[in-house]
C-alpha positions in Angstrom: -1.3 27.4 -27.4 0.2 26.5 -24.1 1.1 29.1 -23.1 -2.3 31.6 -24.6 -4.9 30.8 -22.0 -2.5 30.5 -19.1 -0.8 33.0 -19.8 -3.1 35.5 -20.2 -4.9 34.3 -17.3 -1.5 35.1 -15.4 -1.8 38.4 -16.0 -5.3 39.3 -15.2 -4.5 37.6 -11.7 -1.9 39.9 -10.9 -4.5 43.3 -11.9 -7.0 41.4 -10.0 -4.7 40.8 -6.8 -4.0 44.2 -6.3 -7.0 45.4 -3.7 -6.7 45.0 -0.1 -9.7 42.3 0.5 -12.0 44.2 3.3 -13.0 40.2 5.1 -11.0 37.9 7.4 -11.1 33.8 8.4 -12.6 33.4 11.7 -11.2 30.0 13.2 -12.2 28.8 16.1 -11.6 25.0 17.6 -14.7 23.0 16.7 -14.1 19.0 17.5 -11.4 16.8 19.1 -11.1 14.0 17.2 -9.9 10.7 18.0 -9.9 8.1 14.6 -8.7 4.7 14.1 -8.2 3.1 10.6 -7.4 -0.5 10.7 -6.0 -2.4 8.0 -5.5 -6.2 6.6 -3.2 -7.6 3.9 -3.1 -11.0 3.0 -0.9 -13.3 0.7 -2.7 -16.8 0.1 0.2 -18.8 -2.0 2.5 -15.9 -2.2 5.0 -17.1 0.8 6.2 -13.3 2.7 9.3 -12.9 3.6 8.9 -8.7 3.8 6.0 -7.1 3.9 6.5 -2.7 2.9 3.5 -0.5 3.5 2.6 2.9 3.6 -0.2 4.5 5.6 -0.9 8.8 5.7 0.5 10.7 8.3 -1.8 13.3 9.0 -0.6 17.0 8.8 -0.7 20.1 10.7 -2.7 22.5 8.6 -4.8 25.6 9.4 -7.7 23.5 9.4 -6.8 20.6 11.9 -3.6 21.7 14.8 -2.2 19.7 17.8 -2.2 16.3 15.2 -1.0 13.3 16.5 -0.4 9.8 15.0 1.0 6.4 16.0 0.9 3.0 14.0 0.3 -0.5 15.0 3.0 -2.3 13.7 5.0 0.8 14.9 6.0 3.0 11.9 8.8 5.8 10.5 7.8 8.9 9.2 10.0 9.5 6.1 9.6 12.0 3.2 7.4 10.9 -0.1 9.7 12.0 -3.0 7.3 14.1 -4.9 7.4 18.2 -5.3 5.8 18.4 -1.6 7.5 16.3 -0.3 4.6 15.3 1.8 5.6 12.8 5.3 3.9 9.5 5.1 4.5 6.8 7.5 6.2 3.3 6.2 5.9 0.1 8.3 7.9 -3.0 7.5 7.2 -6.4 8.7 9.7 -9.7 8.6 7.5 -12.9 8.0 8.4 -16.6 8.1 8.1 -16.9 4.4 5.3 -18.8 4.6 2.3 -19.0 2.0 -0.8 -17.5 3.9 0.8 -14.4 5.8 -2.0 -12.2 6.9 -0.8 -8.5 8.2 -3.0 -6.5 10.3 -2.4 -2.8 11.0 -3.7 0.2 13.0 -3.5 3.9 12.6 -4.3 6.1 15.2 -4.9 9.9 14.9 -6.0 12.5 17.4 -6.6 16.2 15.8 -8.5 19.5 16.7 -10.4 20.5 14.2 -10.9 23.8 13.0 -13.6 25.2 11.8 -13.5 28.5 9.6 -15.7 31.0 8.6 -15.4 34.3 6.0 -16.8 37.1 7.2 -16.7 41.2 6.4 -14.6 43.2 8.6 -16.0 45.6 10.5 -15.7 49.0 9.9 -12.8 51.0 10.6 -11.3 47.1 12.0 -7.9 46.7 10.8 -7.6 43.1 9.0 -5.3 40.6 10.9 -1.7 40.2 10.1 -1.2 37.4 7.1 2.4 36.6 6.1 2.2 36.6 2.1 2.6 33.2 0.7 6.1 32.0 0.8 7.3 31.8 -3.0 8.4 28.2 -3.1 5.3 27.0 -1.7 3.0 29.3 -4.2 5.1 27.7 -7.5 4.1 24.3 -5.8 0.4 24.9 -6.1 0.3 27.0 -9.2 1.8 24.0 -11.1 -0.1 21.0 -13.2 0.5 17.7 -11.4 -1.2 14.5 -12.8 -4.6 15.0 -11.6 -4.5 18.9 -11.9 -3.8 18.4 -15.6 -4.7 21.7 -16.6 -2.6 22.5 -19.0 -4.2 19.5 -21.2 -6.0 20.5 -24.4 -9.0 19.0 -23.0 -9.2 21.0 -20.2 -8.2 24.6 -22.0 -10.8 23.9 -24.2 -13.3 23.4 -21.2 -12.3 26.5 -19.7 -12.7 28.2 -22.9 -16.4 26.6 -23.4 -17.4 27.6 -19.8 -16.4 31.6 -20.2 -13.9 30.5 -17.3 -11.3 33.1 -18.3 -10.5 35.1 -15.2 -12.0 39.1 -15.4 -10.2 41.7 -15.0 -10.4 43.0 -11.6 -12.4 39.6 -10.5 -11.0 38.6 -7.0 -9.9 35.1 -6.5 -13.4 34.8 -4.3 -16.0 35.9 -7.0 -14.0 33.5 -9.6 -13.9 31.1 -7.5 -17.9 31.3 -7.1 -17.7 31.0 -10.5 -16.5 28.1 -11.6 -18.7 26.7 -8.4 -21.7 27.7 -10.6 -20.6 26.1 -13.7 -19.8 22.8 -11.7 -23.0 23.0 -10.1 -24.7 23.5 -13.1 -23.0 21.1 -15.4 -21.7 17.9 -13.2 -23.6 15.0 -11.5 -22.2 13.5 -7.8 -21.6 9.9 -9.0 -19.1 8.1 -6.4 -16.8 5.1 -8.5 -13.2 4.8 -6.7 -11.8 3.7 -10.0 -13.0 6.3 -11.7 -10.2 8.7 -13.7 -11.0 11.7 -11.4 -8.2 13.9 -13.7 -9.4 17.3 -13.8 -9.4 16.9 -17.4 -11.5 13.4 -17.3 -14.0 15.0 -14.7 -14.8 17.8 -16.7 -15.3 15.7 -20.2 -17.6 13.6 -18.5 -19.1 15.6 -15.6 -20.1 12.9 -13.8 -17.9 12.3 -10.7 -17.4 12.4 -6.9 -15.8 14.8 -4.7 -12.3 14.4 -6.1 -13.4 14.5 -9.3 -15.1 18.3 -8.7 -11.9 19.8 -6.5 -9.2 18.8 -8.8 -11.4 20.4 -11.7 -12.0 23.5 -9.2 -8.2 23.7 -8.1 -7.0 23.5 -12.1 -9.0 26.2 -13.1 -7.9 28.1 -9.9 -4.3 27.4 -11.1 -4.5 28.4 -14.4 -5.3 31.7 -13.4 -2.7 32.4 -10.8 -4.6 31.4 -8.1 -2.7 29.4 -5.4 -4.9 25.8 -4.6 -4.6 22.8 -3.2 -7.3 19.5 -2.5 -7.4 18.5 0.9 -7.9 14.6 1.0 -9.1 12.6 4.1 -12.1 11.5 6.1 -15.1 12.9 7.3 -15.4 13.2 11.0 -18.3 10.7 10.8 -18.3 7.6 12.8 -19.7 4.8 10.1 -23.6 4.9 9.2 -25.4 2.4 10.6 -25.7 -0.9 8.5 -23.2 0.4 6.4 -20.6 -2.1 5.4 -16.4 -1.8 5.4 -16.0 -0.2 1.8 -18.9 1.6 1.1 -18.9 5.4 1.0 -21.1 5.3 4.3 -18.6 3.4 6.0 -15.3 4.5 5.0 -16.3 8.3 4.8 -13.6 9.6 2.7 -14.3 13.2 1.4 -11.7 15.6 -0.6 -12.3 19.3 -0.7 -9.9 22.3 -1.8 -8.5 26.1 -0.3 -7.1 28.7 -2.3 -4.8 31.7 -1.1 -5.7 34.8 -0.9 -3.5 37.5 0.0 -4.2 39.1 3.3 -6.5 36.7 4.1 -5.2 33.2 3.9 -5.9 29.6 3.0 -9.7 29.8 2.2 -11.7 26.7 2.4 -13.9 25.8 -0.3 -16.1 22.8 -0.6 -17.0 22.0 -4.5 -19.4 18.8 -3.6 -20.8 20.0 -1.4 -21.5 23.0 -3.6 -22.8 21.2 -6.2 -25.2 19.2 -4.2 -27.3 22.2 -2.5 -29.3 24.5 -3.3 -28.1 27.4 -1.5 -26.0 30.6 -3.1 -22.5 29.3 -4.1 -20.9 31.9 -2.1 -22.0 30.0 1.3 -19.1 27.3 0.2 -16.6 29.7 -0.3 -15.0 30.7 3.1 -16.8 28.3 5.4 -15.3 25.3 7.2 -17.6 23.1 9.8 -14.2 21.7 11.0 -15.7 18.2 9.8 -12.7 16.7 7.8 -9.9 14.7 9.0 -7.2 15.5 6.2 -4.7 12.9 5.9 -2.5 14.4 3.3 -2.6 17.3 0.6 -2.8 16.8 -3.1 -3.2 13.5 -4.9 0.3 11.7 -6.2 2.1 10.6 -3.7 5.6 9.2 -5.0 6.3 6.8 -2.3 10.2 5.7 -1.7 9.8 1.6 -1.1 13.5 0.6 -0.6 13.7 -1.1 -4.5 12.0 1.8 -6.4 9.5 4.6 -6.2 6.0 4.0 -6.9 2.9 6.3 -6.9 -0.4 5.9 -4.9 -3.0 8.1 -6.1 -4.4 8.6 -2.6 -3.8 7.1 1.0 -7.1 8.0 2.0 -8.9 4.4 2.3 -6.4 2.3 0.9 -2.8 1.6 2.1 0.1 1.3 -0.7 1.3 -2.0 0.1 4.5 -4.1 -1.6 5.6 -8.0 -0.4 9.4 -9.9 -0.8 9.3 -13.3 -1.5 8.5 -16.4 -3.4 5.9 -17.4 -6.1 3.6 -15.7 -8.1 2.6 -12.4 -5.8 -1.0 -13.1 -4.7 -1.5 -10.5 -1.7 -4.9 -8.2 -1.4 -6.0 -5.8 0.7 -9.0 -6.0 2.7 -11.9 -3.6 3.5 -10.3 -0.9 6.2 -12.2 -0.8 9.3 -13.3 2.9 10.7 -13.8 4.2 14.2 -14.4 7.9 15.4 -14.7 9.3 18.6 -15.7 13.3 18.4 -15.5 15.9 21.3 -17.5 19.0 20.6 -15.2 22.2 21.7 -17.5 24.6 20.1 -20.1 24.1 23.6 -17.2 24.6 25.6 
């Protein structure tokens, strides 16, 4: 069974890939972006000796260019061990060994954002020049990872349900409009960040949050040969007011997905937001407000502390945090706090 829906799905991609696609991404600079996340640990009877963190270190992507970061305590940028080897940065910090240790932590980024839009090419325009995905990096986001599970019985057997086997000669846009409509028609928003936001969880239950809808999105795109990644972050959004550290409101973390398409590129693809509108499906596919701040791509994150490596779901809120020392380990992480400072280049 493994490989029947897959693999038939493989092969419809590659009739369907053959046309030249007559659209191109317009991307234009939209906001300079200046964000600080600030952290705090703190042991009460656990007595530090070593404190080992990890906090995101934002990429260069064609949605956000000119990305810089900087930690307080400073930081290392060093290679996560999974497939993408995605860089995070790692702080340690020597304590007195002490019980009550409290470790407080900044991250700075600065980032243009980039906003993009899909639009028809005129006629007789040539489409721009777009290198073809690079193989290595199109067998990284073709495969199942833990929360793109779909390769799971449970989620074959939603794509079967749904009609979600890929046409003959449908483009990666129209299918990807299609499994919009399904998700728009079938799930329910519901935000709960200890949720199981597994592709093949979201879609049993359909009730989940923004993850939740792009890993289900990107797994179907997957299964039928259709490069896709999530993008997980922050919304450019300085905290709503009254909001507390925590909340959704607050923190403002957001995850949306992009697919390849050849000769066009990495297009952008909200499912959420998708899913909480009313407007044609096809309005989320191809635009980009340049309103996220992504911290890192794809979920899993298999982080190299110096004993062992251990996975963190997401470093989007939270920082993945480890102590040395004595007693019974104790030490919890406090609400983040959230600035943002936003310059609008699309006046200028």
């Amino acid at each position: 069974m493994r490989g029947g829906v897959i693999g038939m799905a493989l092969a419809l991609a590659s009739a369907a890939g053959a046309a030249e696609p007559a659209l191109k991404l317009v991307t234009a600079d939209a906001k300079r972006v200046s964000a600080t996340a600030s952290y705090e640990i703190r042991a009460e009877k656990f007595a530090v000796t070593k404190w080992q963190v990890f906090l995101p270190d934002a990429p260069d992507l064609p949605s956000q260019t000119k990305v810089k970061t900087a930690t307080e305590p400073a930081s290392k940028v060093v290679p996560e061990k999974g497939p993408l080897a995605r860089t995070v940065r790692y702080v340690e910090v020597k304590e007195k060994g002490k019980p009550g240790a409290v470790l407080s932590m900044k991250l700075d980024i600065e980032a243009t954002l980039r906003s993009r839009e899909l639009v028809d090419l005129k006629p007789g325009e040539a489409a721009p020049e777009v290198p073809p995905l690079p193989d290595a990096e199109r067998k990284l986001y073709l495969a199942p990872t833990s929360r793109v599970d779909y390769e799971t019985k449970a989620f074959r057997e939603w794509l079967e349900a749904k009609k979600l086997a890929r046409a003959k000669g449908e483009s990666e846009l129209d299918y990807a409009a299609r499994v919009l409509d399904v998700i728009r028609a079938d799930f329910t928003y519901h935000f709960d960040p200890d949720a199981d936001k597994r592709a093949s969880a979201a879609c049993a239950c359909a009730k989940t949050d923004c993850a939740g809808m792009t890993f289900v999105l990107v797994g179907a795109l997957r299964a039928h040969g259709i490069p896709a990644r999530a993008l997980v972050g922050r919304r450019a959004l300085p905290p709503a007011p009254d909001s507390k550290p925590g909340e959704l409101n607050y923190d403002r973390p957001h995850v949306r997905a992009e697919f390849f398409v050849p000769g066009v590129g990495w297009v952008p693809v909200d499912a959420a937001d998708a899913q909480a509108s009313r407007r044609p499906v096809r309005a989320f596919v191809g635009r980009d407000r340049g309103d996220l701040l992504v911290l890192h791509v794809d979920a899993d994150l298999q982080l190299p502390y110096p004993d062992k490596v251990r996975e963190a779901t997401f470093l989007q809120v939270n920082p993945s945090y480890w102590a040395l020392g004595k007693g019974t380990f104790d030490a919890t992480f406090g609400p983040s706090g959230w600035s943002v400072t936003v310059t609008d280049l699309s006046k200028k």
